[in-house]
SEFIDO-443362 format. One record per residue (C-alpha): z, x, y. Coordinates in Angstrom, 2 decimals, padded with zeros to 5 digits, always signed. Last residue first. Layout:
# residues N
<pt pz="Z" px="X" py="Y"/>
...
This chain:
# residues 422
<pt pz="-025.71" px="+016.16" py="+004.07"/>
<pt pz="-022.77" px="+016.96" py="+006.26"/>
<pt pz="-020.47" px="+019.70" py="+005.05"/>
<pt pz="-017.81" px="+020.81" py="+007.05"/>
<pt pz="-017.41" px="+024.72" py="+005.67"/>
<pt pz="-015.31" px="+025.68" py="+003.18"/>
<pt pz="-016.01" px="+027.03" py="-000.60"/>
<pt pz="-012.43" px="+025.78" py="-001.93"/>
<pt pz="-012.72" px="+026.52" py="-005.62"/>
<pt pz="-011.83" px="+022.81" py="-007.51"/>
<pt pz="-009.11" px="+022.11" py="-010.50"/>
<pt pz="-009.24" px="+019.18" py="-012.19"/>
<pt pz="-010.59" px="+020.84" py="-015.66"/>
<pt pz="-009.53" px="+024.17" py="-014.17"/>
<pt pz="-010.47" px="+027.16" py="-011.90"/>
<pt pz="-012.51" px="+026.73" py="-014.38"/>
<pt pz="-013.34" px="+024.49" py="-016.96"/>
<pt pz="-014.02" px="+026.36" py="-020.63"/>
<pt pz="-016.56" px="+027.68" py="-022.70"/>
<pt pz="-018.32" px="+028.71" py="-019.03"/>
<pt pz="-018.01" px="+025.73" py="-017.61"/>
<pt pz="-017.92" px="+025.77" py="-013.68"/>
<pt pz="-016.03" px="+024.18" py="-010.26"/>
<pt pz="-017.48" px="+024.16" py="-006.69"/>
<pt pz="-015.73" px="+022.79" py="-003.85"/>
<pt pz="-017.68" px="+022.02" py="-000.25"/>
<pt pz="-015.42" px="+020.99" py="+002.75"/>
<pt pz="-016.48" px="+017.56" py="+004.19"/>
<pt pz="-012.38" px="+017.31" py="+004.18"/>
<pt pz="-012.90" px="+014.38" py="+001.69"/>
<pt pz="-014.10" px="+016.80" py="-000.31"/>
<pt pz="-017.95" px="+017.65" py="-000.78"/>
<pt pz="-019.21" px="+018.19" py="-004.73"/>
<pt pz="-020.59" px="+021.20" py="-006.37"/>
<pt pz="-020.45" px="+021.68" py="-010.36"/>
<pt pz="-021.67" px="+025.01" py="-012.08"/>
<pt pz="-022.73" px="+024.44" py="-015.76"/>
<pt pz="-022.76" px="+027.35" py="-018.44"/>
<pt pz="-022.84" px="+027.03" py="-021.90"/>
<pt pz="-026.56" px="+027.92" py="-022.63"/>
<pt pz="-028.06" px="+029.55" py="-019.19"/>
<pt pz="-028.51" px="+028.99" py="-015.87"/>
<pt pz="-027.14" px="+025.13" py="-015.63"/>
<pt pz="-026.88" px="+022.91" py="-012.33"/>
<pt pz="-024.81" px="+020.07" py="-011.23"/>
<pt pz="-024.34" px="+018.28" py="-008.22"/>
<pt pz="-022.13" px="+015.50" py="-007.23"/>
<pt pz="-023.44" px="+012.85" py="-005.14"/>
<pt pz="-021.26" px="+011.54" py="-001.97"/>
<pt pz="-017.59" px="+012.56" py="-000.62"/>
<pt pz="-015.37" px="+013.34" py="-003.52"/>
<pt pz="-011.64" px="+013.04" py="-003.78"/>
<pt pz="-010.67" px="+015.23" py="-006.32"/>
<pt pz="-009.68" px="+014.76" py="-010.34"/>
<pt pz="-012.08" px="+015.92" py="-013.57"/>
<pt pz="-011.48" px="+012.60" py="-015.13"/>
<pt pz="-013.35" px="+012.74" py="-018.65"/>
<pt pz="-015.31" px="+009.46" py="-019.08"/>
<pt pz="-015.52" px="+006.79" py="-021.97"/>
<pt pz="-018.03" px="+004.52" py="-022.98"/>
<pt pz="-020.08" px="+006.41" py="-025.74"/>
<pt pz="-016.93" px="+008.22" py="-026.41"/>
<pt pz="-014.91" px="+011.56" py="-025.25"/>
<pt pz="-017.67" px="+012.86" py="-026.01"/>
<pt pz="-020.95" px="+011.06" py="-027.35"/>
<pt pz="-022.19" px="+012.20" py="-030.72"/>
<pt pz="-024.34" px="+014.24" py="-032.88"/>
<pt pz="-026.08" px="+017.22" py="-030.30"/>
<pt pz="-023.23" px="+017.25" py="-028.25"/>
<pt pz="-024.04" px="+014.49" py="-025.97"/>
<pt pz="-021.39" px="+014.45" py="-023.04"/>
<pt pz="-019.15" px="+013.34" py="-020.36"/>
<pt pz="-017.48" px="+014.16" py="-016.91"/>
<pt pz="-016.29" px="+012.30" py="-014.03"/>
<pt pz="-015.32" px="+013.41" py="-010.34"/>
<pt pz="-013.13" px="+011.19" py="-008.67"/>
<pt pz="-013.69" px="+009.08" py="-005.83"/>
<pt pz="-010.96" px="+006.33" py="-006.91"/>
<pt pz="-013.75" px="+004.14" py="-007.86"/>
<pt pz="-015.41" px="+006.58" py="-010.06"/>
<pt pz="-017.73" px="+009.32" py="-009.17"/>
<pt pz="-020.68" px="+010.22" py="-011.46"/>
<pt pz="-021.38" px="+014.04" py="-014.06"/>
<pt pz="-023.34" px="+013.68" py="-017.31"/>
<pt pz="-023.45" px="+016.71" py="-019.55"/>
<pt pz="-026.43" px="+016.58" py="-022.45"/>
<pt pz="-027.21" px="+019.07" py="-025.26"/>
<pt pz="-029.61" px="+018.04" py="-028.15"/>
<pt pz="-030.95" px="+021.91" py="-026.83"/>
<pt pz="-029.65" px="+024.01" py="-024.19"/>
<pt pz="-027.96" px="+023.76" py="-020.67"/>
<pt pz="-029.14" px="+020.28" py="-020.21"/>
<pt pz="-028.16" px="+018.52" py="-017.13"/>
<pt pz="-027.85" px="+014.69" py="-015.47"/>
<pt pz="-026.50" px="+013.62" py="-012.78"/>
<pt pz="-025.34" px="+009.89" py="-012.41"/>
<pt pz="-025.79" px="+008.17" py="-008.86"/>
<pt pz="-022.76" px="+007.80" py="-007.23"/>
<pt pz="-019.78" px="+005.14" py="-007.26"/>
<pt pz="-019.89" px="+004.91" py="-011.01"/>
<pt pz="-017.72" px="+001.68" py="-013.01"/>
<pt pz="-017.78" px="+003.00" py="-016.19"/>
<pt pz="-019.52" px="+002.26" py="-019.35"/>
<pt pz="-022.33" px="+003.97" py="-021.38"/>
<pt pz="-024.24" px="+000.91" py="-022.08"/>
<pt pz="-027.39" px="+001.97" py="-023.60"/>
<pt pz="-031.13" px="+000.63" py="-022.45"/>
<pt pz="-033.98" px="-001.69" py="-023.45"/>
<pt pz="-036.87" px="-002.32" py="-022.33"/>
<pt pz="-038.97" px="+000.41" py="-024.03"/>
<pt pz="-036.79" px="+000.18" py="-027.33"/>
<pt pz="-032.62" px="+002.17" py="-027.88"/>
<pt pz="-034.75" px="+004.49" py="-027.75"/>
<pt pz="-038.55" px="+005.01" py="-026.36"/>
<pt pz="-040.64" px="+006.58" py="-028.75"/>
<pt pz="-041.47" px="+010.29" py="-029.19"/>
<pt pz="-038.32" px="+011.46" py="-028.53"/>
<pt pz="-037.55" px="+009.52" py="-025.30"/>
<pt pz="-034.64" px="+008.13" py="-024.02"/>
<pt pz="-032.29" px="+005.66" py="-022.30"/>
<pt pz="-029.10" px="+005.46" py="-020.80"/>
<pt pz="-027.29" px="+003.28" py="-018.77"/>
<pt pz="-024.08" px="+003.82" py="-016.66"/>
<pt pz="-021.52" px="+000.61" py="-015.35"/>
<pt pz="-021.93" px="-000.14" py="-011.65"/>
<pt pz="-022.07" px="-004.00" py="-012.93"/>
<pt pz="-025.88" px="-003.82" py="-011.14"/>
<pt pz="-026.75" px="-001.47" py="-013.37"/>
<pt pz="-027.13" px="+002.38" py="-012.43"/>
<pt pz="-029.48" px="+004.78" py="-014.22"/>
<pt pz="-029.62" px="+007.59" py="-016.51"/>
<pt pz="-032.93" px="+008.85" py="-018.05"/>
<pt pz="-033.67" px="+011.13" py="-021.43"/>
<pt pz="-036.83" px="+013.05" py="-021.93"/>
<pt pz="-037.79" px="+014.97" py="-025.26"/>
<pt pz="-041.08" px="+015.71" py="-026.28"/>
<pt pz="-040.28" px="+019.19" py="-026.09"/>
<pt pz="-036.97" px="+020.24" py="-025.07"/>
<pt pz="-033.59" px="+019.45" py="-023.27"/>
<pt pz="-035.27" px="+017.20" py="-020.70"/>
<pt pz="-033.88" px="+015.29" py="-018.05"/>
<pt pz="-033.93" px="+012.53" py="-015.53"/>
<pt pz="-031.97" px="+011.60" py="-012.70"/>
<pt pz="-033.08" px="+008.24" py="-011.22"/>
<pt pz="-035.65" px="+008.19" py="-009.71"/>
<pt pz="-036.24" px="+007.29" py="-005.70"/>
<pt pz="-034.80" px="+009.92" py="-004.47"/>
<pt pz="-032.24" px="+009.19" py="-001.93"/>
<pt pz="-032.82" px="+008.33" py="+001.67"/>
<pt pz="-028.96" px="+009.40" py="+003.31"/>
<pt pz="-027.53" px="+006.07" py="+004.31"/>
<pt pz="-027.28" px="+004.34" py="+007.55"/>
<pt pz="-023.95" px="+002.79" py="+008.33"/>
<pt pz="-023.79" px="+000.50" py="+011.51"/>
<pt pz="-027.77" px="-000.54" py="+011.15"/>
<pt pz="-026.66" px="-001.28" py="+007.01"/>
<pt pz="-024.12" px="-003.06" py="+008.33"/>
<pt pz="-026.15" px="-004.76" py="+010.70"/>
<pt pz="-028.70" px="-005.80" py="+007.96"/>
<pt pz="-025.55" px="-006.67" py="+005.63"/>
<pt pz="-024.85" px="-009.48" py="+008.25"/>
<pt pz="-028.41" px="-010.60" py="+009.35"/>
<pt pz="-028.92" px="-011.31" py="+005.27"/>
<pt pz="-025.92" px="-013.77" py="+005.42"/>
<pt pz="-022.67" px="-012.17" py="+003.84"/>
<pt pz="-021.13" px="-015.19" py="+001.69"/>
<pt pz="-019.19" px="-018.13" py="+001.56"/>
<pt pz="-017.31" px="-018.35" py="+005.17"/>
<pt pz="-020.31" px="-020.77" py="+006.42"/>
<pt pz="-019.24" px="-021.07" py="+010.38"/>
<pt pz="-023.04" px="-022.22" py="+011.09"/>
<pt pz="-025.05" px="-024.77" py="+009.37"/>
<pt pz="-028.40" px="-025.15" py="+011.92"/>
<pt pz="-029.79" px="-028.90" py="+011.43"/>
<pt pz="-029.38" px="-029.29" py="+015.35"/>
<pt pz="-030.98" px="-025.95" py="+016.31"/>
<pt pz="-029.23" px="-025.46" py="+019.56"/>
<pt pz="-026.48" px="-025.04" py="+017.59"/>
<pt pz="-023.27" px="-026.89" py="+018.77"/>
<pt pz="-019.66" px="-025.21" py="+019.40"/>
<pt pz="-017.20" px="-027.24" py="+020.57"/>
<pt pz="-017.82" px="-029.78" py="+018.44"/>
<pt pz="-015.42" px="-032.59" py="+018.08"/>
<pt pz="-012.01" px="-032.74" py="+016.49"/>
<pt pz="-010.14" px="-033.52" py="+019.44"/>
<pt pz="-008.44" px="-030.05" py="+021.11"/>
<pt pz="-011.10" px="-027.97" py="+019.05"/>
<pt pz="-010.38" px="-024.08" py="+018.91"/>
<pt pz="-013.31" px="-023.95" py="+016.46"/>
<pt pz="-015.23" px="-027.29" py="+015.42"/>
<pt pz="-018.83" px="-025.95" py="+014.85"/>
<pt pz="-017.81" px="-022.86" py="+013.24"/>
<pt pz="-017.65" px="-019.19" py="+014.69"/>
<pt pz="-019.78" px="-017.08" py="+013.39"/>
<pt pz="-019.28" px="-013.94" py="+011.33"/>
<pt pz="-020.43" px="-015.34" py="+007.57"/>
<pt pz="-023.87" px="-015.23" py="+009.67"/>
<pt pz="-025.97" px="-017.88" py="+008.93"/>
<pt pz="-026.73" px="-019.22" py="+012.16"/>
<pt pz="-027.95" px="-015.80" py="+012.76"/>
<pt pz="-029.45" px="-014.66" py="+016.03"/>
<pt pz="-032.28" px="-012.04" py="+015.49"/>
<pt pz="-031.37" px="-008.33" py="+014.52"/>
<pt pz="-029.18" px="-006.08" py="+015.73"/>
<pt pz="-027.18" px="-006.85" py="+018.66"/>
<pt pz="-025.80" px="-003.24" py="+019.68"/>
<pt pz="-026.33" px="-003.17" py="+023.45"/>
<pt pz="-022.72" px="-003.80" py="+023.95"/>
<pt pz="-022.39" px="-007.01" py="+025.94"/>
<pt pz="-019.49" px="-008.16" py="+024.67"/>
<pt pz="-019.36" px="-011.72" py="+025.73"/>
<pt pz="-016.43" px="-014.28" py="+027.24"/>
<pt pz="-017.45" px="-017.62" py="+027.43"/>
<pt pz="-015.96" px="-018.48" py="+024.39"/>
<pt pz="-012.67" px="-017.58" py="+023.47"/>
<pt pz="-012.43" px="-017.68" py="+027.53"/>
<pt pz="-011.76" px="-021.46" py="+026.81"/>
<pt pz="-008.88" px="-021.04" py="+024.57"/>
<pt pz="-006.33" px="-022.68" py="+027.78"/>
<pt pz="-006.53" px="-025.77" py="+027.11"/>
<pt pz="-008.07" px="-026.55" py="+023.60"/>
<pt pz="-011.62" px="-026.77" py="+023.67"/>
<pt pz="-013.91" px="-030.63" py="+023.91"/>
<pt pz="-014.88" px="-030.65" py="+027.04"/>
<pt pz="-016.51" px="-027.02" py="+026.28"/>
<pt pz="-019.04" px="-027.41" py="+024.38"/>
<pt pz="-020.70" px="-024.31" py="+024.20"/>
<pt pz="-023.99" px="-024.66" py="+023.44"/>
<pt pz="-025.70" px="-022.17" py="+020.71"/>
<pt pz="-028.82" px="-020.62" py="+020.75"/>
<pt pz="-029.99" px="-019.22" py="+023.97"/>
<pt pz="-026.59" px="-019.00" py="+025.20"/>
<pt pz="-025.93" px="-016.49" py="+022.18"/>
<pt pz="-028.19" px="-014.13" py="+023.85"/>
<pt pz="-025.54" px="-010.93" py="+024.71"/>
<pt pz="-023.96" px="-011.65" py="+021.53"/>
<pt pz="-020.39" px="-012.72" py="+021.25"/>
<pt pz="-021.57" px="-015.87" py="+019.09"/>
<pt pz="-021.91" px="-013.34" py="+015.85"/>
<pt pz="-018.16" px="-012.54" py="+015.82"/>
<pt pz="-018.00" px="-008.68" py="+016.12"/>
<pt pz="-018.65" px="-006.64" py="+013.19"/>
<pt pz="-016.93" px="-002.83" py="+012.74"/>
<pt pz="-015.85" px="-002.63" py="+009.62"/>
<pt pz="-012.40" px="-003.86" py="+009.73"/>
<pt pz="-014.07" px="-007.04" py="+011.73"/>
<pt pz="-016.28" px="-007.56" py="+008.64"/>
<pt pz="-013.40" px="-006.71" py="+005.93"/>
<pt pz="-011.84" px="-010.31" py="+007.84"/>
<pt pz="-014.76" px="-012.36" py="+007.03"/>
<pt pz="-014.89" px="-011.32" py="+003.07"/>
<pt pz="-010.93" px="-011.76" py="+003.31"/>
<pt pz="-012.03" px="-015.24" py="+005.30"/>
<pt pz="-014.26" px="-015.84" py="+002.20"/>
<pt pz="-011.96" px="-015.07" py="-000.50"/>
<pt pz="-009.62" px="-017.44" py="+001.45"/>
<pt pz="-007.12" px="-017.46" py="+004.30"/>
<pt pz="-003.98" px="-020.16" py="+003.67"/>
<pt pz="-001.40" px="-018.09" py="+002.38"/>
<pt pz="-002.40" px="-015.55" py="+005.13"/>
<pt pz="-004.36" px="-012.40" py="+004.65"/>
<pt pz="-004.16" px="-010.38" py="+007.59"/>
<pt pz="-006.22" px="-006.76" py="+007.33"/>
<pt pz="-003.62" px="-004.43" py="+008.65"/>
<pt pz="-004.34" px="-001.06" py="+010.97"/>
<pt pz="-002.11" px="+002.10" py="+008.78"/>
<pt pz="-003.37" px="+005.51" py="+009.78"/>
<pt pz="-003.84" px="+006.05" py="+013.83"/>
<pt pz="-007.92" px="+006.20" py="+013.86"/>
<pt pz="-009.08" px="+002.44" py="+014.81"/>
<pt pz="-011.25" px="+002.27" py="+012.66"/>
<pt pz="-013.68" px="-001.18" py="+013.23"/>
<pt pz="-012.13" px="-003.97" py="+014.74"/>
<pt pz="-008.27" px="-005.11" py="+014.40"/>
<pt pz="-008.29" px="-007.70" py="+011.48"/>
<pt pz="-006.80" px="-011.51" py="+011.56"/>
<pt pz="-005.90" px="-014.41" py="+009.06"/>
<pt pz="-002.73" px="-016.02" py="+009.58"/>
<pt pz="+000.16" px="-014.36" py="+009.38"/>
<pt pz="+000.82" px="-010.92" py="+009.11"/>
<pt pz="+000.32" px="-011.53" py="+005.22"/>
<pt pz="-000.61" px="-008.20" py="+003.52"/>
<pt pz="-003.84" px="-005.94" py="+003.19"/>
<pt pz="-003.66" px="-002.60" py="+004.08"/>
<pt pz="-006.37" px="-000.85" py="+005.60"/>
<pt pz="-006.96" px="+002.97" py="+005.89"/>
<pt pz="-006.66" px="+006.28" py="+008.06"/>
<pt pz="-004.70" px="+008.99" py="+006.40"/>
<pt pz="-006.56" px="+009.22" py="+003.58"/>
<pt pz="-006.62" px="+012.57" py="+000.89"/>
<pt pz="-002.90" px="+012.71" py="+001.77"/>
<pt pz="-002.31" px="+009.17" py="-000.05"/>
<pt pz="-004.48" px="+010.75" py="-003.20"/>
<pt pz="-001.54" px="+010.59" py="-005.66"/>
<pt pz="+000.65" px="+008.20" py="-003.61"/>
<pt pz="-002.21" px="+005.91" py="-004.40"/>
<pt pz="-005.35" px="+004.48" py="-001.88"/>
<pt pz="-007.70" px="+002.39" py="-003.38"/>
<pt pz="-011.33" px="+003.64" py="-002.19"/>
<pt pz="-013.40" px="+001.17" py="-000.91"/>
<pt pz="-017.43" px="+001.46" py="-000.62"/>
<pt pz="-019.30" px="+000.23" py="+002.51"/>
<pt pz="-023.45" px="+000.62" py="+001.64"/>
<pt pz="-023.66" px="-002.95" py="+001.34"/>
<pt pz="-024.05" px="-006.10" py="-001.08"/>
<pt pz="-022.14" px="-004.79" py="-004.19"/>
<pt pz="-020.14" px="-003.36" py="-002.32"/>
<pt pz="-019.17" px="-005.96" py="-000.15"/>
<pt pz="-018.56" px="-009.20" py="-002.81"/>
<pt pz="-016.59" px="-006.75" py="-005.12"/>
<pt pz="-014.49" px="-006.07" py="-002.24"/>
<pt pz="-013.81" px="-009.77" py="-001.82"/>
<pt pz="-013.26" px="-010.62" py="-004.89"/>
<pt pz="-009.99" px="-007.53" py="-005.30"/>
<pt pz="-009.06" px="-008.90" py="-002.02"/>
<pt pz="-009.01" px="-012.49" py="-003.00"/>
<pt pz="-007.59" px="-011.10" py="-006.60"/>
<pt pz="-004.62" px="-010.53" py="-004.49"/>
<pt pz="-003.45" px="-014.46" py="-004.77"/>
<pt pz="+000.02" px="-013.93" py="-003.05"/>
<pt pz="+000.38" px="-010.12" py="-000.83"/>
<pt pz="+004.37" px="-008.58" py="-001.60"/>
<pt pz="+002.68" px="-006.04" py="-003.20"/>
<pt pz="+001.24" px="-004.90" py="-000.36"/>
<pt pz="-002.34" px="-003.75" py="-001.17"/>
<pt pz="-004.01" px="-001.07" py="-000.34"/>
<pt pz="-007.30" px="+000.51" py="+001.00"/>
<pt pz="-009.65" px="+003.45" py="+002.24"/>
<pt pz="-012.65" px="+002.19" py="+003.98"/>
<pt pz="-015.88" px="+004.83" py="+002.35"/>
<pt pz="-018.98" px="+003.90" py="+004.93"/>
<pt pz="-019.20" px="+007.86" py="+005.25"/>
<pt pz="-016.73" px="+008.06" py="+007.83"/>
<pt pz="-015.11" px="+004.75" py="+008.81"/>
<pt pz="-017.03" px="+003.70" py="+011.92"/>
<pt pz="-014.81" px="+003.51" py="+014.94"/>
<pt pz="-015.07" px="+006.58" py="+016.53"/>
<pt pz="-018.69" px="+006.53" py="+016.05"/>
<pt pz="-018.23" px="+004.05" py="+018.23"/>
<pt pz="-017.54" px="+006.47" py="+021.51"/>
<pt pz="-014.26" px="+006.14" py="+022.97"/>
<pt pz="-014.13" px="+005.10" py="+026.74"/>
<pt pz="-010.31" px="+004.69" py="+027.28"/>
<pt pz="-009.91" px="+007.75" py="+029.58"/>
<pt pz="-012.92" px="+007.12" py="+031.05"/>
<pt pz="-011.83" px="+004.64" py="+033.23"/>
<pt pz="-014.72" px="+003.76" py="+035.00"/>
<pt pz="-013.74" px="+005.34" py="+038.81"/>
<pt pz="-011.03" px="+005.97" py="+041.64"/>
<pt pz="-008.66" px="+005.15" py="+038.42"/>
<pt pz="-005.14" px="+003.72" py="+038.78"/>
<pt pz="-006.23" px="+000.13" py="+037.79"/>
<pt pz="-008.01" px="+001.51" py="+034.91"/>
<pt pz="-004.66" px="+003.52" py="+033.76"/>
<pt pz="-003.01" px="+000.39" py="+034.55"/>
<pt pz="-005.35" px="-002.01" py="+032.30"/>
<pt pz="-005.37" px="+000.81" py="+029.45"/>
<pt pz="-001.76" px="+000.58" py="+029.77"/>
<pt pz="-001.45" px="-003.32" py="+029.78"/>
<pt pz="-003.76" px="-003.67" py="+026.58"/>
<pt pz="-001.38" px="-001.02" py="+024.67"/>
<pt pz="+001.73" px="-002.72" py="+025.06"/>
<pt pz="+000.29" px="-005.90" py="+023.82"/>
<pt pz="-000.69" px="-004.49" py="+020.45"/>
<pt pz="-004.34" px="-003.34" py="+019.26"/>
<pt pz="-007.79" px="-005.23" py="+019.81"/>
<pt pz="-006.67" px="-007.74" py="+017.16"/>
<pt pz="-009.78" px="-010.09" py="+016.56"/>
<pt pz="-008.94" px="-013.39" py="+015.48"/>
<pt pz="-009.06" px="-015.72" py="+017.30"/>
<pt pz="-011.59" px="-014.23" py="+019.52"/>
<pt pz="-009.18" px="-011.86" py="+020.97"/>
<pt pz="-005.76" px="-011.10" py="+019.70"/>
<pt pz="-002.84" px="-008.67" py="+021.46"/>
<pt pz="-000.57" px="-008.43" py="+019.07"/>
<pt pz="+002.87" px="-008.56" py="+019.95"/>
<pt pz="+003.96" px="-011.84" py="+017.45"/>
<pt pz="+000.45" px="-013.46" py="+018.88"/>
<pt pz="-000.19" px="-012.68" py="+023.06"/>
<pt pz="-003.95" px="-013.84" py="+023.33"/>
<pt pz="-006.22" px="-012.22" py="+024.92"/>
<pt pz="-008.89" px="-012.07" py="+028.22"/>
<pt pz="-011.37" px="-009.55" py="+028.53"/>
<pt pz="-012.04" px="-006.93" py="+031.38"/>
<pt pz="-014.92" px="-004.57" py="+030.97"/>
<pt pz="-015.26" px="-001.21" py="+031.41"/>
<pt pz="-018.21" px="+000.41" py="+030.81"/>
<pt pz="-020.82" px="-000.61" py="+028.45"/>
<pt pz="-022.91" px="+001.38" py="+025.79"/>
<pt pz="-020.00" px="+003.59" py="+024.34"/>
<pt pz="-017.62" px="+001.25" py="+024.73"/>
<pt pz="-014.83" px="-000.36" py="+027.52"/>
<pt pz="-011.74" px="-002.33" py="+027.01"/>
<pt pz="-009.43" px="-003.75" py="+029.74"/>
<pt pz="-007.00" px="-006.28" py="+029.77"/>
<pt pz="-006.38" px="-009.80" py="+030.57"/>
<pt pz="-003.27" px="-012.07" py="+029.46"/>
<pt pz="-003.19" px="-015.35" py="+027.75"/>
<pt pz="+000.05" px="-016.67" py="+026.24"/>
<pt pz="-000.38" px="-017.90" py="+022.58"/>
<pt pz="-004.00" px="-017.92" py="+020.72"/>
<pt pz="-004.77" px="-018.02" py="+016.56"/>
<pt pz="-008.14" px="-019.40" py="+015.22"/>
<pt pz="-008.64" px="-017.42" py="+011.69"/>
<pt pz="-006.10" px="-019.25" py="+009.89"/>
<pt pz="-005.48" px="-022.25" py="+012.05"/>
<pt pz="-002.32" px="-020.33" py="+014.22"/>
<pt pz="-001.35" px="-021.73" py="+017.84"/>
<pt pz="+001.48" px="-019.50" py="+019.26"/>
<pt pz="+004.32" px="-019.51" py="+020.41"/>
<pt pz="+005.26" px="-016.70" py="+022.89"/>
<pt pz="+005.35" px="-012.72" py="+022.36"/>
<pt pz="+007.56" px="-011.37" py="+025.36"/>
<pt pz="-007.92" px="+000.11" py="+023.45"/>
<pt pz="-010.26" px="-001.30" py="+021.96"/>
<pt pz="-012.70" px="+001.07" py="+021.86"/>
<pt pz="-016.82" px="+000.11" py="+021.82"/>
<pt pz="-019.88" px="+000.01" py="+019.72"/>
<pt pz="-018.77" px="-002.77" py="+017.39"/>
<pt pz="-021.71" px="-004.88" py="+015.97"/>
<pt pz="-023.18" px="-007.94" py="+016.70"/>
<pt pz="-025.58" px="-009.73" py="+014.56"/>
């Protein structure tokens, strides 16, 4: 797989089959952290400049400055060298909305679901409640066709393209660019696998194809399988290959699924604090253990110990939700329980075993607002008293307590500062 390491930076008509889009070819300049300048050749589509077919590396504008600036230059042309950490979306979380004027949203909705539950990348939906908390995000609309620019690009709003036409599995496709994946025939060693065909490209598309990245960032082996790669008949002129595995049974251009290659370079893009390997577990006195886990729904379960195991020794309690952190647990005294996760909006949520019941219910949560980055943590010295710490989406730390009541407030947080990283 390859992945992103580098900065991107009169529209004519243009050719559009979903993901395979070109118009007037032009050449600019883009450079990485791993490779120094190199000059690529794009597509003019409706002022975008689009490489790859569908790859926006930002508008047309902005190709022909970096190209003058590196024109201008005695040397590399440092001044568009960003490093890709640039580009990664901090703490794998990709901020998101929807324009409501998008047909057939549950492709979005199915496509998320598809990533999270497959990678570290989690997706916050972004409100005019919390719109401050992001300024960089995705929106998904219909640009035409179906396109991405590649990894973060930093400047708020960068659109993932969701034509009439694009499915779940080009949104699935599309998130990859947004994340940072380039198509999987860019790599340095394609040649070794693949044959280009090219008798058989459109005029004028054949630099979608013999133009590489080299980046230094392949990860893995070559995948055939990779939801990434181009299919055997892209930016055809008669219907015949144009792309041809050298593995002559190989199925490539499969836009069903992430292949194991792609969530390995995710995971190589995004690496994740370890995390202990149990769950959080507590006691609130003798013989007395109770244990919180995650299903693979995201929803809480529960089960405990009082001598035998409840609700039985396979068996566990649906507590609900939809958590986006592993649940903490505390007892500040006896038959007493407080449960903290984060919801899908980043959140902090709150419930409770008071000795007879549940609060606010078995399934329910108490929303105890921010925008939380990671875990939350919780801690109890004495009966009645919990102090809460979480990290903001300014990687400030924020503490809140219960002393007989929330303070500063039930959503309220105390600003602690700092820029918190693990």
């Amino acid at each position: 797989m390859a992945v992103n390491n580098s900065g991107p930076g009169g529209d004519q008509k243009f050719v559009s089959e979903g993901e395979f889009q070109a118009g007037e070819s032009a050449s600019g300049i883009i450079s990485g952290v791993t490779f120094g300048p190199t000059e690529v050749v794009y597509y003019k589509v409706n002022s975008l400049a689009v490489f790859e077919g569908d790859i926006v590396l930002g508008t047309v504008a902005e190709l022909e400055q970096s190209k003058d600036q590196a024109n201008q230059d005695d040397g590399p042309a440092r001044a568009v060298i960003i490093t890709g950490a640039r580009f990664r979306w901090p703490n794998a979380q990709v901020p998101f909305q929807i324009n409501a004027a998008l047909p057939y949203q549950q492709r979005v909705r199915d496509a998320i679901t598809h990533w999270e539950a497959r990678t570290p990348i989690r997706f916050s939906e972004r409100t005019p409640a919390n719109a401050a908390q992001f300024p960089n995000f995705v929106e998904f609309s219909d640009a035409g066709g179906c396109w991405s620019m590649l990894g973060m690009q930093g400047n708020g709003l960068q659109t993932i393209s969701l034509g009439t036409g694009c499915t779940n599995g080009n949104a699935i496709h599309e998130i990859g660019h947004a994340v940072g994946l380039w198509h999987e025939q860019s790599r340095e060693d394609r040649n070794t696998f693949v044959t280009i065909n090219a008798a058989n490209i459109s005029p004028g598309m054949e630099s979608q194809f013999d133009q590489h990245i080299v980046d230094g960032d392949d990860v893995g082996g070559y995948d055939y399988g990779s939801i990434m790669h181009y299919p055997r008949t892209a930016f055809s002129k008669n219907g015949l290959e144009t792309i041809t595995p050298v593995q002559a049974e190989a199925q490539i251009g499969q836009r069903t699924a992430l292949s194991a290659g792609d969530i390995a370079a995710v995971n190589f893009m995004y690496p994740q604090t370890p995390r202990a390997s149990s769950s959080p577990v507590v006691s609130w006195g003798p013989n007395r253990l109770d244990a919180f886990v995650l299903g693979t729904n995201r929803a809480v379960f529960h089960k405990w110990f009082s001598g035998a195991w409840g609700p039985s020794v396979t068996g566990y309690e649906n507590m609900g939700g939809i958590a986006e952190s592993v649940p903490q647990a505390v007892a500040w005294g006896p038959n007493r329980l407080d449960l903290f996760v984060t919801g899908t909006d980043s959140a902090l949520y709150h419930k409770w075993w008071n000795g007879s019941a549940w609060g606010p219910s078995v399934t329910g949560y108490e929303n105890m607002g921010g925008v939380i980055l990671g875990d939350p943590r919780v801690v109890s010295w004495g009966p009645n008293r919990l102090d809460v710490f979480v990290v903001g989406s300014d990687h400030a730390l924020y503490h809140k307590w219960f002393n007989g009541a929330w303070g500063p407030s039930v959503t309220g947080y105390e600003n602690m500062g700092g820029i918190v990283v693990g």
